[in-house]
BALOBA-1460 file (C-alpha; in Angstrom, 3 decimals):
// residues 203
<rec num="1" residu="x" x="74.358" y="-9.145" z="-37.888"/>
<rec num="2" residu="x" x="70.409" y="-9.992" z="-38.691"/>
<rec num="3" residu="x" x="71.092" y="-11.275" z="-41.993"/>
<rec num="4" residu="x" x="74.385" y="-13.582" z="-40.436"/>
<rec num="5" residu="x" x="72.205" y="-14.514" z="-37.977"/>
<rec num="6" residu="x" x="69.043" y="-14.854" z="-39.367"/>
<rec num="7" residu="x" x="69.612" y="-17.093" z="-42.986"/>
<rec num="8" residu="x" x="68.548" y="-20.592" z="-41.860"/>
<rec num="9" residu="x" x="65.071" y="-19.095" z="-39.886"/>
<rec num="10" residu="x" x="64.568" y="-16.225" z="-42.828"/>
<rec num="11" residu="x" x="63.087" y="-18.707" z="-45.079"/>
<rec num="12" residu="x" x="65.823" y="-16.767" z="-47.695"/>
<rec num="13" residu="x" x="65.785" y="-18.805" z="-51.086"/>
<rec num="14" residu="x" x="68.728" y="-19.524" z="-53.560"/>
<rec num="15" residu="x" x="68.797" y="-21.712" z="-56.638"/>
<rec num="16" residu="x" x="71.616" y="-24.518" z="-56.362"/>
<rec num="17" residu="x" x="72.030" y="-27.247" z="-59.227"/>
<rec num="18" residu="x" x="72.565" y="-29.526" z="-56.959"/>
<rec num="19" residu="x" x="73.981" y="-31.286" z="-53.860"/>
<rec num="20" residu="x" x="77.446" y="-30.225" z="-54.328"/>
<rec num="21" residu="x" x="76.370" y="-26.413" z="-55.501"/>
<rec num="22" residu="x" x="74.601" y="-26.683" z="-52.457"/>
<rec num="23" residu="x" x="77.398" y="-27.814" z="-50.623"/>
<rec num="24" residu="x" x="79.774" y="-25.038" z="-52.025"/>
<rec num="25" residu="x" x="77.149" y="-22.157" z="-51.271"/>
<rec num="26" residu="x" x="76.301" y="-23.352" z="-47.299"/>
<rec num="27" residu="x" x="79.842" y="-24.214" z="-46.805"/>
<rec num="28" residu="x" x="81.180" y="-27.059" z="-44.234"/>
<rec num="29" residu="x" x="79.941" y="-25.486" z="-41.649"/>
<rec num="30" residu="x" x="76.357" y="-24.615" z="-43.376"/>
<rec num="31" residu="x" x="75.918" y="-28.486" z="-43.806"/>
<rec num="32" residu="x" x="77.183" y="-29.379" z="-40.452"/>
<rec num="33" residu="x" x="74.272" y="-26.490" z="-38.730"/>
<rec num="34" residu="x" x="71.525" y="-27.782" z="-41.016"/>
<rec num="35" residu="x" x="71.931" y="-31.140" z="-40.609"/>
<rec num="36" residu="x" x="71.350" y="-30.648" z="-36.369"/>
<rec num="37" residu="x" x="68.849" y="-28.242" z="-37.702"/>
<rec num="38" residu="x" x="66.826" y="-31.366" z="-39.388"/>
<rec num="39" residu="x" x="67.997" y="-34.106" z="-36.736"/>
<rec num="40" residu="x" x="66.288" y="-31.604" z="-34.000"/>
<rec num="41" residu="x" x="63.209" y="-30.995" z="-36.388"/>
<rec num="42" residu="x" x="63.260" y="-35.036" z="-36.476"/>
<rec num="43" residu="x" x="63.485" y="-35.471" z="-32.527"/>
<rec num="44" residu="x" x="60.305" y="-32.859" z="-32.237"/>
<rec num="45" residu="x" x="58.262" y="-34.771" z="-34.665"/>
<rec num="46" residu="x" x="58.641" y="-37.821" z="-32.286"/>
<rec num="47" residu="x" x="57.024" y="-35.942" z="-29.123"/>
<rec num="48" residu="x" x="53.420" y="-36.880" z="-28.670"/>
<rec num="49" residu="x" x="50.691" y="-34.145" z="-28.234"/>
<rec num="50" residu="x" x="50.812" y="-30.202" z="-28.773"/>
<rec num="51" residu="x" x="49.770" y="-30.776" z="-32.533"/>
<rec num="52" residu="x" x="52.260" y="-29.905" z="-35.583"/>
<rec num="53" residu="x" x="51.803" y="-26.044" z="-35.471"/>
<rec num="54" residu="x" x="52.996" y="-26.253" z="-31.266"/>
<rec num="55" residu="x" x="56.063" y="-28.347" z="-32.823"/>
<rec num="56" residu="x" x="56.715" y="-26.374" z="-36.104"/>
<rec num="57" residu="x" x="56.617" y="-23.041" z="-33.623"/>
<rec num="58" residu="x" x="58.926" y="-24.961" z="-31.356"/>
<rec num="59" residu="x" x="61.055" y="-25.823" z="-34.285"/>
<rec num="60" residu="x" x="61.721" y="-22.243" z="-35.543"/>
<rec num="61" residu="x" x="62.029" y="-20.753" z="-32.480"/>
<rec num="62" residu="x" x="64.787" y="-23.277" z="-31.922"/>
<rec num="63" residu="x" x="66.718" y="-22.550" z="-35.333"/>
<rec num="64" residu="x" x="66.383" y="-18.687" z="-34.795"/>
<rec num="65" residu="x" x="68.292" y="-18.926" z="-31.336"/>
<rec num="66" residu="x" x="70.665" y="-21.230" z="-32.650"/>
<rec num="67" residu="x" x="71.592" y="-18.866" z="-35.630"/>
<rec num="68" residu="x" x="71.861" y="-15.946" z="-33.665"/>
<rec num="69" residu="x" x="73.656" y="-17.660" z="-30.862"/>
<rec num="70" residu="x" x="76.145" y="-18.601" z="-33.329"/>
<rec num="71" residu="x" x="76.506" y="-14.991" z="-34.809"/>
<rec num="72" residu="x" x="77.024" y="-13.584" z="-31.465"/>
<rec num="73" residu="x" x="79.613" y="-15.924" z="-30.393"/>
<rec num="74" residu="x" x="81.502" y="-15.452" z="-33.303"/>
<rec num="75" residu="x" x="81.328" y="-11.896" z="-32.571"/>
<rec num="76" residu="x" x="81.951" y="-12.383" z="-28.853"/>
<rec num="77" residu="x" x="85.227" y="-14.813" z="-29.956"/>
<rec num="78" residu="x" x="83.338" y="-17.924" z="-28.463"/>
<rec num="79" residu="x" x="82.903" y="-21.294" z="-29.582"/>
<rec num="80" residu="x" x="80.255" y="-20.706" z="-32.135"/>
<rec num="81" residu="x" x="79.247" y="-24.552" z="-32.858"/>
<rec num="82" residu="x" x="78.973" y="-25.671" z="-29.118"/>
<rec num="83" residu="x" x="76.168" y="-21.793" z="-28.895"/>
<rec num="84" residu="x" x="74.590" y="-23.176" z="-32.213"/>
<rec num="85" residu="x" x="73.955" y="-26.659" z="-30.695"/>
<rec num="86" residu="x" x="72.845" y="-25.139" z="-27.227"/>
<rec num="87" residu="x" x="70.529" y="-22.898" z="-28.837"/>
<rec num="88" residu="x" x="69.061" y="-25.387" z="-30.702"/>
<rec num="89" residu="x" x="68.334" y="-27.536" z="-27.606"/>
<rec num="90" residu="x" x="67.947" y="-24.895" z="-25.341"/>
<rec num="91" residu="x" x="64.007" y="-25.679" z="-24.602"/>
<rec num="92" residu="x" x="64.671" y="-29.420" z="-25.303"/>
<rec num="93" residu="x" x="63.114" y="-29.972" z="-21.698"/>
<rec num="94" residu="x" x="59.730" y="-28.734" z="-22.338"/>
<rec num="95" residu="x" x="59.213" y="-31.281" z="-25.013"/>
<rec num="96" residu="x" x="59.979" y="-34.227" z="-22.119"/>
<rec num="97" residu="x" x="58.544" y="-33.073" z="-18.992"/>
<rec num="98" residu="x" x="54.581" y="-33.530" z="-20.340"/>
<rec num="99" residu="x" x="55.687" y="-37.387" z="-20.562"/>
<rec num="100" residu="x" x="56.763" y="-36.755" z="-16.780"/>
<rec num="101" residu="x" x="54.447" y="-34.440" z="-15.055"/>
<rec num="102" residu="x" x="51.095" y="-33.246" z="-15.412"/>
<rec num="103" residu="x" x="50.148" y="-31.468" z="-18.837"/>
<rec num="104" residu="x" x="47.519" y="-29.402" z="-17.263"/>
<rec num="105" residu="x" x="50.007" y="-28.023" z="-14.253"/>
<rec num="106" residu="x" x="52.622" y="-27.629" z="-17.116"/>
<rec num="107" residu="x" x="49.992" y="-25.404" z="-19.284"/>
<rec num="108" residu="x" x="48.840" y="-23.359" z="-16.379"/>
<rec num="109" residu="x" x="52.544" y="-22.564" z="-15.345"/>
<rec num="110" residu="x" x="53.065" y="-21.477" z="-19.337"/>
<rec num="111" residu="x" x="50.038" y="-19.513" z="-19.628"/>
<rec num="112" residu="x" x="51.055" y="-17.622" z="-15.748"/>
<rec num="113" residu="x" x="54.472" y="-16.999" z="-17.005"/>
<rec num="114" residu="x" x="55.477" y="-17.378" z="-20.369"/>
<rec num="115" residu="x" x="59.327" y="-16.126" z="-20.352"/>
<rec num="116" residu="x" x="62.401" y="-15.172" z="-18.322"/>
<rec num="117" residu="x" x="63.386" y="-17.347" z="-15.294"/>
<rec num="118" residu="x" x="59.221" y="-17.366" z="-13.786"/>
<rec num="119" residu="x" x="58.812" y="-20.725" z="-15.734"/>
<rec num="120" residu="x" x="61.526" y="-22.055" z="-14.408"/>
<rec num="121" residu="x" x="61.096" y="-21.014" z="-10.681"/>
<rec num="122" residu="x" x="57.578" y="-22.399" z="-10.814"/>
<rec num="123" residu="x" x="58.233" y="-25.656" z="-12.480"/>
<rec num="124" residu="x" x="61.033" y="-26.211" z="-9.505"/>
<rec num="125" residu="x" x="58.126" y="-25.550" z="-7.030"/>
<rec num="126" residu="x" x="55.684" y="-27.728" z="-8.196"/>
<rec num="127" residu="x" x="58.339" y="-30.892" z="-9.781"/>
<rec num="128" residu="x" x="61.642" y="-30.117" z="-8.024"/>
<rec num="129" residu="x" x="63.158" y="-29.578" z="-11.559"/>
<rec num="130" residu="x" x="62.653" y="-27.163" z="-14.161"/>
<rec num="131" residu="x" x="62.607" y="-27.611" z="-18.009"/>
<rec num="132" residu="x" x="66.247" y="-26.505" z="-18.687"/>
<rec num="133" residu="x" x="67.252" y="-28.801" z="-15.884"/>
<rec num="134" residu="x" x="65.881" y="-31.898" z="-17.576"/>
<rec num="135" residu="x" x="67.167" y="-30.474" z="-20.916"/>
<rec num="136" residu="x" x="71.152" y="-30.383" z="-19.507"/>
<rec num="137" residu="x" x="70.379" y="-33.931" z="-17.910"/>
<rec num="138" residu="x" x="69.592" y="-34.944" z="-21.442"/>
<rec num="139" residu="x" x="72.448" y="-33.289" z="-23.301"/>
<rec num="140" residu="x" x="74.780" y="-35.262" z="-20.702"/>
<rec num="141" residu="x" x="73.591" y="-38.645" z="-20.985"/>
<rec num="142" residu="x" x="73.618" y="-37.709" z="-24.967"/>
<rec num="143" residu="x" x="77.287" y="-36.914" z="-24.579"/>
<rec num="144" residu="x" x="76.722" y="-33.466" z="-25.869"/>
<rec num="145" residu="x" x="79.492" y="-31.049" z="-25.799"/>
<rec num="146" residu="x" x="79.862" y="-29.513" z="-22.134"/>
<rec num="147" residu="x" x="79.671" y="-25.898" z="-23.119"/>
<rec num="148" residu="x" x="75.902" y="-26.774" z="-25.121"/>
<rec num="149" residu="x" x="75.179" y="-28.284" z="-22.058"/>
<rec num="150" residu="x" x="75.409" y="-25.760" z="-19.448"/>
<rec num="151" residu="x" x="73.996" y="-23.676" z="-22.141"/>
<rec num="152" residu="x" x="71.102" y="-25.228" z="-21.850"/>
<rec num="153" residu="x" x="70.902" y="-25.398" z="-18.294"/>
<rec num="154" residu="x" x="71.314" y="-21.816" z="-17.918"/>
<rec num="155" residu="x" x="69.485" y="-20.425" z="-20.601"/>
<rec num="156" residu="x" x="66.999" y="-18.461" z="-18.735"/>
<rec num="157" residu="x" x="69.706" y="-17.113" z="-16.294"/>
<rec num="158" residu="x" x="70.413" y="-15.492" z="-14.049"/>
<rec num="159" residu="x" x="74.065" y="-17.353" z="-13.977"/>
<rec num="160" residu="x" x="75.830" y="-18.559" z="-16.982"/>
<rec num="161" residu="x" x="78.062" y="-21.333" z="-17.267"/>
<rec num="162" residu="x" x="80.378" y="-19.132" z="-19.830"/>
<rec num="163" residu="x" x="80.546" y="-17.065" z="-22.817"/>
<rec num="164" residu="x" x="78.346" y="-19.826" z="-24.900"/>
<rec num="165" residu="x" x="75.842" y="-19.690" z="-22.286"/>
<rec num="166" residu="x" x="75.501" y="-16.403" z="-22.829"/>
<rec num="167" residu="x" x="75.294" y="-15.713" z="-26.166"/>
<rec num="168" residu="x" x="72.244" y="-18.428" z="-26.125"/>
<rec num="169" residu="x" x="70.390" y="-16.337" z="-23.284"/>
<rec num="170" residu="x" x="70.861" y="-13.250" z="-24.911"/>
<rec num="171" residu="x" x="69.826" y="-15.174" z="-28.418"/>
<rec num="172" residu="x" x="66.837" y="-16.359" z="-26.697"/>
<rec num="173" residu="x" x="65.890" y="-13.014" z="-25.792"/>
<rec num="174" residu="x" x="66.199" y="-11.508" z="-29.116"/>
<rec num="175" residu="x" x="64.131" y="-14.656" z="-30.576"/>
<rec num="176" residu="x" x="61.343" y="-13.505" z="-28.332"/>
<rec num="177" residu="x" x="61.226" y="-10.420" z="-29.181"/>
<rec num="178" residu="x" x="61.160" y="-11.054" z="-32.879"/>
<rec num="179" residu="x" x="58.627" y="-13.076" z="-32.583"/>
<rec num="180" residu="x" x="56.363" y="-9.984" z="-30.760"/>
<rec num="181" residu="x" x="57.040" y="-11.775" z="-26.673"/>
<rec num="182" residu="x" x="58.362" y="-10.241" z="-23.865"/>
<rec num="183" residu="x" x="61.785" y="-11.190" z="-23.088"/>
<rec num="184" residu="x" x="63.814" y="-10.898" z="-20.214"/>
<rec num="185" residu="x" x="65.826" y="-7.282" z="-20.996"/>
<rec num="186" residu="x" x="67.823" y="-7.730" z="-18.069"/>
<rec num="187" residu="x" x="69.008" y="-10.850" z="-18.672"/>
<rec num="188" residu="x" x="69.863" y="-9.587" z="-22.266"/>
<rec num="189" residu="x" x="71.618" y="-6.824" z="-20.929"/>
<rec num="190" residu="x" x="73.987" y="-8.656" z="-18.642"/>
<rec num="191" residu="x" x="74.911" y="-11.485" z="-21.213"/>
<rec num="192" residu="x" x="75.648" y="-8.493" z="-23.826"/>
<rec num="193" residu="x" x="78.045" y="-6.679" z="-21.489"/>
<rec num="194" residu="x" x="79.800" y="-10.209" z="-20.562"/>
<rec num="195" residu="x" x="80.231" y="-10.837" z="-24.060"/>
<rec num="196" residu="x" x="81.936" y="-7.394" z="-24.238"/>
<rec num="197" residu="x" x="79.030" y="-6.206" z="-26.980"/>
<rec num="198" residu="x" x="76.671" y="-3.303" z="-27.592"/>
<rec num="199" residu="x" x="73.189" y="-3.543" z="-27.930"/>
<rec num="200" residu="x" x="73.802" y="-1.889" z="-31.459"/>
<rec num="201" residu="x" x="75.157" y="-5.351" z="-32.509"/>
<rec num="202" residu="x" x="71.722" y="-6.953" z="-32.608"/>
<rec num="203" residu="x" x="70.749" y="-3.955" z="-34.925"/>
């Protein structure tokens, strides 16, 4: 599972010829995942403020949920593009709101609580609407497929629109805790035994 899920964030290397080698080796499907991969890396170059290495951070967190999202759902027997493009957009919110709100309120709510469903109960009780909120408001008006939609909205739990929006909370979990952050066990938990898998599957 790592090594299905993990490819595009890896940084793994492999010598193609060309753009149809390259074509053959990442497969339809490859292509199709790392050209939203690039189009998403395009929209966060476009957000003002929080400096390239906030945005490149952003960026690869982004790609590592949506690859394991996608592995789990097609472990799970869910729709594995519609958990690839909600991971990928899952924290598209927190790149709007500092055009809409207060940076400094936004920072001191990130540096109180940095994970799990805090953020979002916080940013409801100081803006009436939370990151992942804004994020689903955004995937609708973009037309964005239903299921990547609620994923996004419910990526921090503690409901879940379906099995897609769980495999991108519990993807979002194990992103964290790759990267050395908490992450909402719990919530992990819960969207594992939904999706009718062990924890051994993330091994």
């Amino acid at each position: 599972m790592p090594r299905a899920a993990g490819a595009a964030a890896s940084g793994r290397r492999h010598s193609v010829g060309g753009v149809g080698e390259a074509v053959a080796f990442l497969g339809r499907e490859g292509v199709r995942r790392l050209a939203l991969e690039v189009a998403t890396s395009r929209l966060l170059e476009r957000v003002p403020g929080g400096g390239a290495a906030t945005r490149a951070e952003s960026h690869g967190h982004a790609v590592t949920v949506a690859a394991w999202a996608a592995a789990l759902a097609d472990r799970a027997g869910a729709d594995a593009r519609a958990a690839h493009l909600g991971g990928l957009l899952h924290d598209v919110g927190k790149l709007v709101m500092p055009g809409i709100f207060p940076r400094e309120a936004l920072e001191a709510i990130a540096a109180e609580a940095p994970c799990g469903g805090v953020p979002c109960a916080r940013e409801r009780e100081a803006f009436g609407i939370d990151h992942a909120a804004v994020g689903a408001a955004l995937g609708e008006t973009w037309g964005l497929d239903p299921d990547a939609v609620a994923a996004v909205r419910d990526h921090h739990g503690p409901r879940a629109g379906g099995r897609v929006s769980r495999c991108v909370q519990a993807a979002d979990a194990v992103a964290r805790l790759l990267a050395g952050h908490d992450a909402d066990h719990g919530l992990l938990a819960r969207a594992l035994a939904e999706l009718g898998l062990e924890r051994s599957v993330l091994e």
